[in-house]
N, C-alpha and C positions, 0 to 999 in steps of 0.2 A: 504494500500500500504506500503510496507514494500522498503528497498535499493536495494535488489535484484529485484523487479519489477521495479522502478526508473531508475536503470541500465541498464536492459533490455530495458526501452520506449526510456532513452538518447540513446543508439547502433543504433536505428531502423534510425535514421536521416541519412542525406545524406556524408557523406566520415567522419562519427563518428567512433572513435576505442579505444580500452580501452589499457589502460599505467597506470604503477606503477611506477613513477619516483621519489618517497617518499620513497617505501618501501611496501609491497605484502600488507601492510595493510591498504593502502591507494590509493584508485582505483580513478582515474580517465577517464575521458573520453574526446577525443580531438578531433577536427577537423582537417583531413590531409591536409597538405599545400604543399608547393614546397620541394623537397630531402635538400635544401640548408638550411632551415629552420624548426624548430620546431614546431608542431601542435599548437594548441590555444586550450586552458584547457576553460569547458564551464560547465561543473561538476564536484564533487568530494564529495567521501563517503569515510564514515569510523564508528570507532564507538568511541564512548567515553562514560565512566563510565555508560557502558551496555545499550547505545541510538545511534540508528543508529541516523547517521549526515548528510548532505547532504549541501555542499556550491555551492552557484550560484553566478551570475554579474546579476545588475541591474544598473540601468544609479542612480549617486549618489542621486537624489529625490527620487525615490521608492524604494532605501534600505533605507534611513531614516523611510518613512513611513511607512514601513513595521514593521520594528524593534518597532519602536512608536506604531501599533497596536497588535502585539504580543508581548509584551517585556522580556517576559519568554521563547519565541518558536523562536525567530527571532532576531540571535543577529552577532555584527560584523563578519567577517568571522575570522575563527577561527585561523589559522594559519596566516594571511594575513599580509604581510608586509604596512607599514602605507598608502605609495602610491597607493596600491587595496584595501584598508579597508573600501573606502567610496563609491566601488561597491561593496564590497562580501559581500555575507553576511550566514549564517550557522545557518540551521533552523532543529528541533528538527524533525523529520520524524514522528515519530507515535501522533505528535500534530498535524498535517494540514491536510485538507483535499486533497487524491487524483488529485481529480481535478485542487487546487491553485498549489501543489508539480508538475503537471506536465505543467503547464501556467510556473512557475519559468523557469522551463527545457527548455522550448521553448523560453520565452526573452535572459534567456544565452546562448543558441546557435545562435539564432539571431546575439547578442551582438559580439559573435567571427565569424560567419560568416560574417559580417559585414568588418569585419579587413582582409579579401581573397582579395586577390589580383584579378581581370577578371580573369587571367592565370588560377589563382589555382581554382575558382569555375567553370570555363569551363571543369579543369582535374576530376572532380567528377560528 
């Protein structure tokens, strides 16, 4: 599984849309909310020194652990300011298996689906 298929499985979820609010090199993917408010980022890829990247949310225990069992493949999130740092986290894409890369995709959409308001999960 490479980011381009990654991409593609995060789109397929329920009012997921992809946004480059960083820069064309930095794709995200977010869950649509109310007009009044901005989506909720639940992905995000890119690539760094020729390794596709890929940052998720995890509840702060299983980014530790995580990080703690991969500590080469699974490290703080990369760009993340210190107050998301102890959910994100940015794991190395061609080290993990398919399968965990797409269980990750699913807690962090969880994670921002979670924060919809009734209204906004009724509108999708």
């Amino acid at each position: 599984m490479d980011n381009k298929d990654l991409l593609e499985y995060c789109l397929e979820k329920k009012g997921a849309y992809l946004d480059f609010p960083f820069g064309n090199w930095y794709a995200v993917v977010k869950i649509r909310t109310s007009e009044k408010r901005h989506g909720y980022i639940f992905a995000e890829f890119f690539e760094q020194n020729g390794e596709e990247k890929f940052t998720f949310s995890t509840s702060a225990e299983d980014a530790e652990y995580l990080r703690e069992a991969f500590p080469s493949t699974i490290v703080r999130g990369w760009h993340c300011p210190p107050v998301q740092a102890k959910y994100k986290s940015t794991a190395t894409v061609s080290q993990i298996e398919e399968n965990l890369l797409k269980k990750f995709a699913d807690v962090s959409y969880d994670r921002a689906y979670s924060k919809l308001t009734a209204k906004e999960r009724e509108a999708l």
